[in-house]
C-alpha positions as a Markdown table, in Angstrom:
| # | Residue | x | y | z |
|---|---|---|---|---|
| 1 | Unk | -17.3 | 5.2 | -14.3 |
| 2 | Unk | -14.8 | 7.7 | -13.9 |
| 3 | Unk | -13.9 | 8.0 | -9.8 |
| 4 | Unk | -13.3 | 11.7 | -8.6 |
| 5 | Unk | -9.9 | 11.0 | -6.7 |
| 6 | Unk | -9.2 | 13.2 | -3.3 |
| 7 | Unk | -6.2 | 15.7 | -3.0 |
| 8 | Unk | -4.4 | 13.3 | -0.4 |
| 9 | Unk | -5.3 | 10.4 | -3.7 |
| 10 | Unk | -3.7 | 12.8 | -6.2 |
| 11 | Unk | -1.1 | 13.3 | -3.9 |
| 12 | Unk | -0.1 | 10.4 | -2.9 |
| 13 | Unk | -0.4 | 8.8 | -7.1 |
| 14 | Unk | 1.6 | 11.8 | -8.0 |
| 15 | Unk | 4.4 | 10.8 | -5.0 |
| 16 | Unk | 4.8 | 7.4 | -6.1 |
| 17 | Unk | 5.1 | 8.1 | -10.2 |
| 18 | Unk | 8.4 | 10.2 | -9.0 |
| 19 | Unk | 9.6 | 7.9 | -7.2 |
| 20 | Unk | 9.3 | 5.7 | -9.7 |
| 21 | Unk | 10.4 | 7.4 | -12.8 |
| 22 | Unk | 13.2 | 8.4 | -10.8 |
| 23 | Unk | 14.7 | 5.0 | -9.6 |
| 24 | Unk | 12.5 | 2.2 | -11.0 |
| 25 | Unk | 13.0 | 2.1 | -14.6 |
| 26 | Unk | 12.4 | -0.6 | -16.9 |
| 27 | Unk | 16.6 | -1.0 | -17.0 |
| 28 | Unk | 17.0 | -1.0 | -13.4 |
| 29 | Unk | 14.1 | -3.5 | -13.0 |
| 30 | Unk | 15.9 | -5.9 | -15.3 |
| 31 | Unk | 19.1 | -5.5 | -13.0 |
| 32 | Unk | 16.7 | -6.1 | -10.0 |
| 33 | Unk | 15.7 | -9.4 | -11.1 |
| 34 | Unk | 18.8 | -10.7 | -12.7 |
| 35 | Unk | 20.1 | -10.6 | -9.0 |
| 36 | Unk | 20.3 | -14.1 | -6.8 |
| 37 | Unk | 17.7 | -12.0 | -4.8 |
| 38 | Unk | 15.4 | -11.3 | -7.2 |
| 39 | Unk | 14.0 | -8.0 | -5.7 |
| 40 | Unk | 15.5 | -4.9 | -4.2 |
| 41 | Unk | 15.7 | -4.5 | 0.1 |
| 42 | Unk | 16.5 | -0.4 | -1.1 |
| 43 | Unk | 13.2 | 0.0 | -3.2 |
| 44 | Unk | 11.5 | -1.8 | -0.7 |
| 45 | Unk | 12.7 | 0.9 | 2.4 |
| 46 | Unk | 12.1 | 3.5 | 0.0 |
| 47 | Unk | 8.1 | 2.6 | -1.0 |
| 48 | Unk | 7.7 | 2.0 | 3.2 |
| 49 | Unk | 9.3 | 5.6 | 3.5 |
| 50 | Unk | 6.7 | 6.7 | 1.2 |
| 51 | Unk | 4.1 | 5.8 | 3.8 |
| 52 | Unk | 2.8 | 2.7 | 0.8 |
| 53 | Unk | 2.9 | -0.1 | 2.9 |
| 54 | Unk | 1.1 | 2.2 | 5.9 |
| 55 | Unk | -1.4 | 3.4 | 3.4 |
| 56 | Unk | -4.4 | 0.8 | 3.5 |
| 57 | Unk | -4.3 | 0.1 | 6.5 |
| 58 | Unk | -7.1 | 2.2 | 9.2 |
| 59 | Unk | -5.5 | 5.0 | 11.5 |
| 60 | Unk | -6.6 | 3.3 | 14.4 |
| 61 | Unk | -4.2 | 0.2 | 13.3 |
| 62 | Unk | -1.5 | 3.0 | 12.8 |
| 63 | Unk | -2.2 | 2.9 | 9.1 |
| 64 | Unk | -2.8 | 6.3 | 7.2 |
| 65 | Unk | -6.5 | 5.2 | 6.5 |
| 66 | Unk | -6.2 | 5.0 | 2.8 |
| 67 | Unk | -8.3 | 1.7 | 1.9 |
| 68 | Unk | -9.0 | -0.3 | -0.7 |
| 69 | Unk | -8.6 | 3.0 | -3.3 |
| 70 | Unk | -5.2 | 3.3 | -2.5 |
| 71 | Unk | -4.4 | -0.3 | -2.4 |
| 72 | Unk | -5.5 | 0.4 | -6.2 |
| 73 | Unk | -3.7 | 3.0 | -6.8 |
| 74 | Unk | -0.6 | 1.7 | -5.7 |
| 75 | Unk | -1.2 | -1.1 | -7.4 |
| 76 | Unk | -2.2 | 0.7 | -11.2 |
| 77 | Unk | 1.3 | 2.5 | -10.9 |
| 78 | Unk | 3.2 | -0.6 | -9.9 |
| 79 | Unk | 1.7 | -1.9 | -13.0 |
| 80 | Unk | 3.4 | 0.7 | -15.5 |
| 81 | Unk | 6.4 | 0.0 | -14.0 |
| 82 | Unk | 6.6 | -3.4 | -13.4 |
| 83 | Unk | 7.2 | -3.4 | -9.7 |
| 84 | Unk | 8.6 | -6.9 | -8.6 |
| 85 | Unk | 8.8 | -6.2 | -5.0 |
| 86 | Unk | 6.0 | -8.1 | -2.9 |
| 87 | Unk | 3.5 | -5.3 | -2.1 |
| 88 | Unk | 0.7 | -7.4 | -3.5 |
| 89 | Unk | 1.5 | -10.4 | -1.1 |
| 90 | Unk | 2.7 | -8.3 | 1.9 |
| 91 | Unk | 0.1 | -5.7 | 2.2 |
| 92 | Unk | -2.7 | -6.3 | 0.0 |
| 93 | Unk | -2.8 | -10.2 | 1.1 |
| 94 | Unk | -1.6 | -10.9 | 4.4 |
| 95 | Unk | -2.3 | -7.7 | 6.2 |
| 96 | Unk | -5.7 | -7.3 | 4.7 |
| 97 | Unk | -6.3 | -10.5 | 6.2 |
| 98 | Unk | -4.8 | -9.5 | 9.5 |
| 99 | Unk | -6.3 | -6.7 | 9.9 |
| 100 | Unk | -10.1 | -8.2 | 8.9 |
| 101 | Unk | -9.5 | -11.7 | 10.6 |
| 102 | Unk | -6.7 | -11.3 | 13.2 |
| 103 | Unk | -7.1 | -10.3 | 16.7 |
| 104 | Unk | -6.7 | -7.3 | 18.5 |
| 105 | Unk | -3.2 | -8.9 | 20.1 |
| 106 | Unk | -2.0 | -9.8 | 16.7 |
| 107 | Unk | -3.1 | -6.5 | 15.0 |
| 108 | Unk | -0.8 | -5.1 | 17.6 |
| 109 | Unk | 1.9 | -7.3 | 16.9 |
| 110 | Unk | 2.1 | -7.7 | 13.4 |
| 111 | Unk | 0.9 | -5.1 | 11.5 |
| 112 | Unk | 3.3 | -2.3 | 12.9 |
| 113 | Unk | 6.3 | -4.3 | 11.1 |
| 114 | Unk | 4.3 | -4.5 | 7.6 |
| 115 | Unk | 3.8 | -0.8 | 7.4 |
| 116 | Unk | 7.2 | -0.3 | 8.6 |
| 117 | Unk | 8.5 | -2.6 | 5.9 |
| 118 | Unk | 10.7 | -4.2 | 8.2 |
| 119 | Unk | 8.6 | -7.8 | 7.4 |
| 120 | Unk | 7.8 | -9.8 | 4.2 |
| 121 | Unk | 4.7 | -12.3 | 4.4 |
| 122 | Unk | 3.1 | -14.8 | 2.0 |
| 123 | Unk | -0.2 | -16.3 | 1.6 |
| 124 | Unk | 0.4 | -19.6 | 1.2 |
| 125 | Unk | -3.6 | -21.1 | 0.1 |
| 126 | Unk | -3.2 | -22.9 | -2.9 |
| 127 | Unk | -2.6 | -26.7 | -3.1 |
| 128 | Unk | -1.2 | -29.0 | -6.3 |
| 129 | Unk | -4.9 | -30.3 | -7.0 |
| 130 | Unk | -6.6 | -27.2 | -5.6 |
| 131 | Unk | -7.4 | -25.8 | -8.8 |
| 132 | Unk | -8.3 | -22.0 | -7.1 |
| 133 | Unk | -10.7 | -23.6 | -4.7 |
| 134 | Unk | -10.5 | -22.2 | -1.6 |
| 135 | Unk | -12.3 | -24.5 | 0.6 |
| 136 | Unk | -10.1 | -27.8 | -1.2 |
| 137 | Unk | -7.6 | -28.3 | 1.8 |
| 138 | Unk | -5.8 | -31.3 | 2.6 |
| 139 | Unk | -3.0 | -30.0 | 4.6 |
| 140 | Unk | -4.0 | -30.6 | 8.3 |
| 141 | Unk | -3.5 | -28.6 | 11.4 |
| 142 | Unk | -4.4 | -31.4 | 14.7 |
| 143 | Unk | -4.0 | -29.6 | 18.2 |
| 144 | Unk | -1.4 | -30.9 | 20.1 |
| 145 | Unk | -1.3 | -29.3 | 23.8 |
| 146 | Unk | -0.6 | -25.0 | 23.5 |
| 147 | Unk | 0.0 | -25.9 | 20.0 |
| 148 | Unk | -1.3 | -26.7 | 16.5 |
| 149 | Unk | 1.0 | -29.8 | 14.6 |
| 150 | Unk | 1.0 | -28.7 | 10.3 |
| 151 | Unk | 1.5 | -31.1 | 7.9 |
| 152 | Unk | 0.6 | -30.9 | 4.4 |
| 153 | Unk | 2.2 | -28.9 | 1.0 |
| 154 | Unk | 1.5 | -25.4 | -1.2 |
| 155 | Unk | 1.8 | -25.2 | -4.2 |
| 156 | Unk | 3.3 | -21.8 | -5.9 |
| 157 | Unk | 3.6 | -19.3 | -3.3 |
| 158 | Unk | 4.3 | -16.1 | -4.6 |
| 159 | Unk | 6.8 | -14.2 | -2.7 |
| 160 | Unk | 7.8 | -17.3 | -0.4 |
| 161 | Unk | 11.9 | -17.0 | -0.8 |
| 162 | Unk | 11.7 | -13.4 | 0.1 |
| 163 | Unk | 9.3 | -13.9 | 3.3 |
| 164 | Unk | 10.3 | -13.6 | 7.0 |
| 165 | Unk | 6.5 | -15.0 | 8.3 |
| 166 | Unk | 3.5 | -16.9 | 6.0 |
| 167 | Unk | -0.1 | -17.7 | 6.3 |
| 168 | Unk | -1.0 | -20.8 | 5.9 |
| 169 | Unk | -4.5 | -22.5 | 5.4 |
| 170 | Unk | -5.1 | -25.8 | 7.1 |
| 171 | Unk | -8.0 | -28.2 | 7.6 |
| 172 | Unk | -8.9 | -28.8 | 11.3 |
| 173 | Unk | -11.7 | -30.8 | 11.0 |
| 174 | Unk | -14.1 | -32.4 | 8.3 |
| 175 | Unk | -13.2 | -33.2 | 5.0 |
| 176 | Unk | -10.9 | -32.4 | 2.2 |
| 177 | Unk | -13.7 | -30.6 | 0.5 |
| 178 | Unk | -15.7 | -28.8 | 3.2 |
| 179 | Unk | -16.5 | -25.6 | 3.6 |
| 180 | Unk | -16.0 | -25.7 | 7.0 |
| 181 | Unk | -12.9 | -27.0 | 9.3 |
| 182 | Unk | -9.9 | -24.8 | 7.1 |
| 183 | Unk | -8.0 | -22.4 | 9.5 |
| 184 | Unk | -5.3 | -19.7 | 8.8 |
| 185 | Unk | -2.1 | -19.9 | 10.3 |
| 186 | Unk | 1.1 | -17.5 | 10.9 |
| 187 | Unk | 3.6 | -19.8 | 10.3 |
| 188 | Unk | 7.7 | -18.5 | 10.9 |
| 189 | Unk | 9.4 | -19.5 | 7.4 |
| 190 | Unk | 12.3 | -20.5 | 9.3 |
| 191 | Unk | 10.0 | -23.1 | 11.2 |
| 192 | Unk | 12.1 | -26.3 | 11.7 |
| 193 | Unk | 10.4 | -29.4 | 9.4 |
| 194 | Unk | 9.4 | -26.3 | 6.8 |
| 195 | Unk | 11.1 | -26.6 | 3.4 |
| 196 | Unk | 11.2 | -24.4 | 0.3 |
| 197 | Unk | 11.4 | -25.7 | -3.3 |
| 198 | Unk | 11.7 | -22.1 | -5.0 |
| 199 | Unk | 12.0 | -21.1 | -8.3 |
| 200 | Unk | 11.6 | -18.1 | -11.0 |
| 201 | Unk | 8.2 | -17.6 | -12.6 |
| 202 | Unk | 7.7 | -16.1 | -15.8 |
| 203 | Unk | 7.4 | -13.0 | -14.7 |
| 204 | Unk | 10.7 | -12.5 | -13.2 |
| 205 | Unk | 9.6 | -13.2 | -9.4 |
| 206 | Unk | 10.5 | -15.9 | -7.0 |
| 207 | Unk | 7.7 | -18.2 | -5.7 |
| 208 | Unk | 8.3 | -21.8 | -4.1 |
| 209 | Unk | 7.0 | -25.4 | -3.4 |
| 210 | Unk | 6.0 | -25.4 | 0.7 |
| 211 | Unk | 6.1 | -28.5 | 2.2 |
| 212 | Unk | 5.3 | -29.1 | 5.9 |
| 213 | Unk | 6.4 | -31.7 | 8.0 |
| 214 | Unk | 5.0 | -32.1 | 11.5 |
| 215 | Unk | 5.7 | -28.1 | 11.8 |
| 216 | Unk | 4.8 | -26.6 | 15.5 |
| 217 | Unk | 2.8 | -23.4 | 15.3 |
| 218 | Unk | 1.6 | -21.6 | 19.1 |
| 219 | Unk | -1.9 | -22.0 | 19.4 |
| 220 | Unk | -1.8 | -17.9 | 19.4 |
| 221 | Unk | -0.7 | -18.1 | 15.8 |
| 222 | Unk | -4.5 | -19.1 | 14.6 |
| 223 | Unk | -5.7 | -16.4 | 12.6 |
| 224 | Unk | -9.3 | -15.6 | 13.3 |
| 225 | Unk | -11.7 | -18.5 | 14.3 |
| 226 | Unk | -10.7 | -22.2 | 14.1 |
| 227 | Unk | -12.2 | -23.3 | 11.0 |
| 228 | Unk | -13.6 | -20.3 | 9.6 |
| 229 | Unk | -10.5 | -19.8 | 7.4 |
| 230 | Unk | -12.1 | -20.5 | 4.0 |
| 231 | Unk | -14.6 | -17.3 | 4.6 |
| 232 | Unk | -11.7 | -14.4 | 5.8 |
| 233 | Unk | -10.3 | -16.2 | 2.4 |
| 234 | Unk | -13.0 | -15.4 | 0.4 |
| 235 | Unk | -13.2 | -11.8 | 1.1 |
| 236 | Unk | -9.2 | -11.6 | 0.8 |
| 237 | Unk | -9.9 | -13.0 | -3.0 |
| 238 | Unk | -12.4 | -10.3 | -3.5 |
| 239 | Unk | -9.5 | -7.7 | -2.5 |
| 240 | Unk | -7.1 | -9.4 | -4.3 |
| 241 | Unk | -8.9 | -9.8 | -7.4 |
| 242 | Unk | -9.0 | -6.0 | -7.0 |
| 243 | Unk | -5.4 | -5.0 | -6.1 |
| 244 | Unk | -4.8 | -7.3 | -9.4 |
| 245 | Unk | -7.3 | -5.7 | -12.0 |
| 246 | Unk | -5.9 | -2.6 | -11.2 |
| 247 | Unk | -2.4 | -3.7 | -11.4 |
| 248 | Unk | -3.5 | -4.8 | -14.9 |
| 249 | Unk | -4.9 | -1.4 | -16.2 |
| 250 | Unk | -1.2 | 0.1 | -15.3 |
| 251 | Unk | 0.2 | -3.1 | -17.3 |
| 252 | Unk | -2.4 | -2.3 | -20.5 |
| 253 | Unk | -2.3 | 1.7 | -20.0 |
| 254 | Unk | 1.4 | 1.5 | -20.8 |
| 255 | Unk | 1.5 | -1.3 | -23.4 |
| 256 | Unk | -1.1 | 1.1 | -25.0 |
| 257 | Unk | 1.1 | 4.2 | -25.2 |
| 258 | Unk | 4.4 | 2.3 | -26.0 |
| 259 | Unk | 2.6 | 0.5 | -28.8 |
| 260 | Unk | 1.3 | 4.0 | -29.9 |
| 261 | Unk | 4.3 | 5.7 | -29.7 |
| 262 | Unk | 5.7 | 2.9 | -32.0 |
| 263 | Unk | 3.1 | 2.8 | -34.6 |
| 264 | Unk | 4.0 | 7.0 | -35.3 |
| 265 | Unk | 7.9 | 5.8 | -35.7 |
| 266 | Unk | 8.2 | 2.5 | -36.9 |
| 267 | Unk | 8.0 | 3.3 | -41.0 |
| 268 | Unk | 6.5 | 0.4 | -43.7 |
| 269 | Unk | 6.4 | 0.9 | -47.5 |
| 270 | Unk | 7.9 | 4.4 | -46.6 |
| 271 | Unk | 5.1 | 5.4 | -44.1 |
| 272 | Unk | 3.9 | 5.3 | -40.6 |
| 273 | Unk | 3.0 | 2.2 | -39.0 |
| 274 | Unk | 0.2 | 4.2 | -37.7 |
| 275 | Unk | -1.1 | 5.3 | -41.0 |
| 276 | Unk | -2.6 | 2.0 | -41.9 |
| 277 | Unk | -6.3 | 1.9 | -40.7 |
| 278 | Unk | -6.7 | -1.4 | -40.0 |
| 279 | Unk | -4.4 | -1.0 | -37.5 |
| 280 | Unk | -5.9 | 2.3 | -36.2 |
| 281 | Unk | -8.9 | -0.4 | -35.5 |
| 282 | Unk | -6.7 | -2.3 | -33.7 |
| 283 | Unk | -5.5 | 0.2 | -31.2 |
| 284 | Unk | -8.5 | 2.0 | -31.0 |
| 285 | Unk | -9.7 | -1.7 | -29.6 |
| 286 | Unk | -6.9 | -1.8 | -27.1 |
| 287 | Unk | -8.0 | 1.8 | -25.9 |
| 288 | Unk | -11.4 | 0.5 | -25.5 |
| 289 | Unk | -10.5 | -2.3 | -23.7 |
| 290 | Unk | -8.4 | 0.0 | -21.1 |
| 291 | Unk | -11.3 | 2.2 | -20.7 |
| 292 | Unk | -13.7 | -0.7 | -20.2 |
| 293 | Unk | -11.4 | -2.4 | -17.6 |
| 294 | Unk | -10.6 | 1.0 | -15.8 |
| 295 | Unk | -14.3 | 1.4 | -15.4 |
| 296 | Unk | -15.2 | -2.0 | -14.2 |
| 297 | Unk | -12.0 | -2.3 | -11.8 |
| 298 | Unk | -13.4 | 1.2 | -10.3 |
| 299 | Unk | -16.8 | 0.1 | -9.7 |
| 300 | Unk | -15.6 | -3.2 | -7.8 |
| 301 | Unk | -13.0 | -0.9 | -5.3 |
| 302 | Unk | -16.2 | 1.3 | -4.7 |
| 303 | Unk | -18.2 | -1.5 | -4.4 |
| 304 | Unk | -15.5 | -3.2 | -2.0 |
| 305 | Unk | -15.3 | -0.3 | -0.1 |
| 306 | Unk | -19.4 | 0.3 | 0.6 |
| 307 | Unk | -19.8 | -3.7 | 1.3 |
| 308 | Unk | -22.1 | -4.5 | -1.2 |
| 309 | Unk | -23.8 | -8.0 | -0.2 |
| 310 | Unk | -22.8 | -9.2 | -3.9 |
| 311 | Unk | -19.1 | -8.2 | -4.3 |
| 312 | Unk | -17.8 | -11.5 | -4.8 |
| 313 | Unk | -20.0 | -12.0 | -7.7 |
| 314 | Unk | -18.7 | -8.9 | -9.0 |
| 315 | Unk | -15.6 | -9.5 | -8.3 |
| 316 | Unk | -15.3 | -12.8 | -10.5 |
| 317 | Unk | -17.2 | -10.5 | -13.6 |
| 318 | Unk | -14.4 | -8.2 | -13.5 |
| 319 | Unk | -11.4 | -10.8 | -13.0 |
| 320 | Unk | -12.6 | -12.8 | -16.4 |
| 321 | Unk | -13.4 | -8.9 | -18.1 |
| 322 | Unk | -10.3 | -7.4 | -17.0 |
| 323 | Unk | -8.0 | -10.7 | -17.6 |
| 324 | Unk | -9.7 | -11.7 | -21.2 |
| 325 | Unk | -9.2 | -7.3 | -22.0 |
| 326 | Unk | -5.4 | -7.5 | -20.6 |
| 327 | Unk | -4.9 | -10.5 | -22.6 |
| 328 | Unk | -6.2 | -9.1 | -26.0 |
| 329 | Unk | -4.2 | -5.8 | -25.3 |
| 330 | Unk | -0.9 | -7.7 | -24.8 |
| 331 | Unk | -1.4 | -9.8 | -27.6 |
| 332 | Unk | -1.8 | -6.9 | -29.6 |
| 333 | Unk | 0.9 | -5.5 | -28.6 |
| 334 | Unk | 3.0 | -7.9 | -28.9 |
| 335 | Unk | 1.7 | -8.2 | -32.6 |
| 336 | Unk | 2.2 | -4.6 | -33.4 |
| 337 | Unk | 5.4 | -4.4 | -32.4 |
| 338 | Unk | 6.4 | -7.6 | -34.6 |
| 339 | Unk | 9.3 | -9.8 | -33.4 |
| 340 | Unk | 11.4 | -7.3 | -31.2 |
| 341 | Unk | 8.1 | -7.3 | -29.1 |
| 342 | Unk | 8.8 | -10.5 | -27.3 |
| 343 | Unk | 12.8 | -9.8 | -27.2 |
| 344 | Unk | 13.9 | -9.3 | -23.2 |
| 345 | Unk | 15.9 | -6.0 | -24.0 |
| 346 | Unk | 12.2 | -4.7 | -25.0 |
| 347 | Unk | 9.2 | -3.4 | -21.9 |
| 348 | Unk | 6.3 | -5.0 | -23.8 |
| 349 | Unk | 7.7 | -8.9 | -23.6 |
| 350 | Unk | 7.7 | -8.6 | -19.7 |
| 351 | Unk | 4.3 | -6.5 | -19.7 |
| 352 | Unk | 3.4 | -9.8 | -21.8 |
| 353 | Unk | 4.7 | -12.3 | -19.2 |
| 354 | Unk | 3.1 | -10.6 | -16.3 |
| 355 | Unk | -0.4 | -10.3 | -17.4 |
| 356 | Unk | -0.3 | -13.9 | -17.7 |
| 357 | Unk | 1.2 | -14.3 | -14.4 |
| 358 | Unk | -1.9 | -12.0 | -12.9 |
| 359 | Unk | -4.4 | -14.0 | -15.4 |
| 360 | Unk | -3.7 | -17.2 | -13.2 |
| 361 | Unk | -3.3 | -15.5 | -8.9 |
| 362 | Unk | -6.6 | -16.0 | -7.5 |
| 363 | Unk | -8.4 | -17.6 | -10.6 |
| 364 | Unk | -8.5 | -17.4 | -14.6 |
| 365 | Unk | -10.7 | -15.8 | -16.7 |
| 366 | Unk | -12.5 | -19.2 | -17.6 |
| 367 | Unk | -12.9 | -19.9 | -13.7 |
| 368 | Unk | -14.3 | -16.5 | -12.8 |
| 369 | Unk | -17.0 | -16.7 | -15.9 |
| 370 | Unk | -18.1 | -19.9 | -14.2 |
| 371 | Unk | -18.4 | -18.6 | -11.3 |
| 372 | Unk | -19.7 | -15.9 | -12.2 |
| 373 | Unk | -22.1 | -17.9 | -14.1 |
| 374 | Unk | -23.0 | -20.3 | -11.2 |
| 375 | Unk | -23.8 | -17.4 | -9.2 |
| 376 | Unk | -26.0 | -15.6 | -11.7 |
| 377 | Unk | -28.1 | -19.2 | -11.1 |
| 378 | Unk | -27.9 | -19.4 | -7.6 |
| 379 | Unk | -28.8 | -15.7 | -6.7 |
| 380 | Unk | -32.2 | -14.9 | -8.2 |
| 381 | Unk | -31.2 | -11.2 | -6.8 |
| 382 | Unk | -32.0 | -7.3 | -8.4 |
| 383 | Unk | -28.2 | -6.2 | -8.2 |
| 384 | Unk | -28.7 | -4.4 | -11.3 |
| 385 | Unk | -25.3 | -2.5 | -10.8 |
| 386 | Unk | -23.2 | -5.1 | -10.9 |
| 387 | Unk | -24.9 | -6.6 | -13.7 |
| 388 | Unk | -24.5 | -3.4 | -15.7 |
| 389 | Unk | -21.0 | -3.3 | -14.7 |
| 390 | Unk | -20.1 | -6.7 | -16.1 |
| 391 | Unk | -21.6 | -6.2 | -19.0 |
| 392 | Unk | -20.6 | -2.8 | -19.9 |
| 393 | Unk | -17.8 | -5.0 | -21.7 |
| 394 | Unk | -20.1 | -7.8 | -23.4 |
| 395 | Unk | -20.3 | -6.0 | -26.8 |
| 396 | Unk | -16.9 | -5.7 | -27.1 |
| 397 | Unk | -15.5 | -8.0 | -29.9 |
């Protein structure tokens, strides 16, 4: 599947690789996260001056009515360069959910200071024992007058330290495992009784350890229906799986020219690395695997976009295709480039370290085959297109 990308898509992919090849290189990057900060207030201004963080959102939000497709393309360049800054959590996350869940007041209120850049939110979902189930809440939310009492922790927010506001998921009825009863919250991260633990991930960002204590949220801060949380989840998991796949084919696309730009100068026994055919096999794999990931992230955006009735399903095909492929194309890498390929002063390390980090958001490979697999049970269903899309990549190895 090859899509056939609009002028104003051209445009705007073509806009952001300038900006980035002009001021986000992999040397600045490094200074950018050996900051206290951890991420960089400038880039940020400059990808909202772009019109980036207006881009997905509909015109009649005040968003340049872009979509999921440019949420991906976005996200595919901010995965050649490594971009640290929280797009994914900011605009991809939270105002995905805002705009699908919230209400027209809080469209209104919140969204104009996303695409403005002037706020950073965090999705704050996932719990110690959670283990990437949605619906497995046992932080509580009990109503208490013209207000909504939180209690509870989350585990390895993403973005956290940097965020001015965060969504939270809470259980407002039934029980720890329901479907039912989990409802999203904006929560202020300056909230009195709200503390951060945060810390450095792997990947050079800054996540943290939420705990809430008896935190006071206005009743106007539910997001979407009380206890309907878990299903404006699920469909921000579908996008997100998205938004990551494609930040993984920028990660593999340029582990795949760096390691083929090494293989013609690195020299062995007096020739090329790249002259030895056994390693031709090897890259040739890694291409494969790009092209096989590019086409199945693709299909899921379009898919995403039209509504099919059996995204999610797809969704969890091409998270396990597209982790297991960015996995095998890192390791590669990191093999071909022998032991200055996990060295800090060299790109491929941190491409490394960062498809691992977006191998665990939102579900691993392993989870997503099972639940791709439990599906494929429990849906005696004709989708023969997204059956053909997730196994376009079955053969392979």
């Amino acid at each position: 599947m090859d899509i056939r990308f609009t002028e104003e898509q051209e445009l705007l992919r073509g806009s952001i690789q300038r900006l980035l090849r002009d001021q986000y290189d992999f040397d600045a990057r490094r200074e950018i996260i050996a900051t206290d900060a951890g991420w960089s207030r400038k880039h940020w201004n400059a990808f909202a001056e772009l019109g980036l963080c207006a881009a997905p959102f509909q015109e009649s939000s005040g968003g340049l009515g872009g979509g999921l497709l440019s949420t991906m393309i976005v996200m595919q360049e901010f995965g050649r360069n490594l971009v640290v800054e929280p797009y994914f959590e900011t605009v991809a996350l939270a105002g995905g959910l805002i705009e699908e869940a919230g209400s027209q007041a809080q469209r209104d209120a919140f969204l104009p200071q996303i695409m403005a850049g002037e706020e950073i939110w965090a999705l704050a979902w996932a719990e110690g024992r959670s283990r990437y189930d949605l619906n497995n809440v046992t932080s509580t939310a009990r109503r208490h007058g013209d207000s909504y009492v939180l209690s509870g922790t989350k585990a390895a927010v993403i973005g956290a330290p940097w965020a001015d506001k965060l969504i939270v998921s809470a259980r407002t009825s039934r029980g720890p495992r329901d479907r039912s009863g989990v409802s999203l919250f904006v929560v202020d991260r300056q909230s009195a009784n709200l503390h951060l633990q945060s810390f450095k991930t792997i990947d050079g960002r800054r996540a943290a350890e939420i705990t809430l204590m008896n935190v006071h949220v206005p009743a106007d801060q539910l997001l979407g229906m009380e206890g309907e949380g878990v299903t404006a989840l699920e469909a921000c998991r579908d996008r997100a799986i998205a938004a990551l796949c494609a930040e993984a084919v920028g990660a593999m696309s340029q582990l795949n020219s760096a390691t083929l730009e090494y293989s013609k100068m690195r020299k062995q026994f007096g020739v090329a690395l790249g002259s030895f055919q056994v390693l031709q096999h090897r890259m040739v794999d890694m291409f494969i695997a790009l092209e096989e990931s590019i086409s199945l992230t693709q299909h899921l955006n379009l898919s995403l976009v039209k509504r099919d009735p059996h995204v999610s399903k797809l969704a969890s095909g091409a998270k396990s295709k597209v982790g297991s492929a960015a996995r095998f194309v890192a390791e590669q890498a990191i093999q071909l480039h022998g032991g200055m390929g996990m060295s800090d002063e060299l790109n491929v390390g941190h491409y490394f370290k960062r498809i691992a980090s977006i191998n665990v958001q939102f579900g691993d490979p392993t989870y997503h085959l099972m639940r791709y697999a439990q599906q494929n049970d429990s849906q005696n269903d004709s989708d023969v297109s997204s059956e053909a899309a997730f196994d376009v990549a079955s053969n392979h190895r």
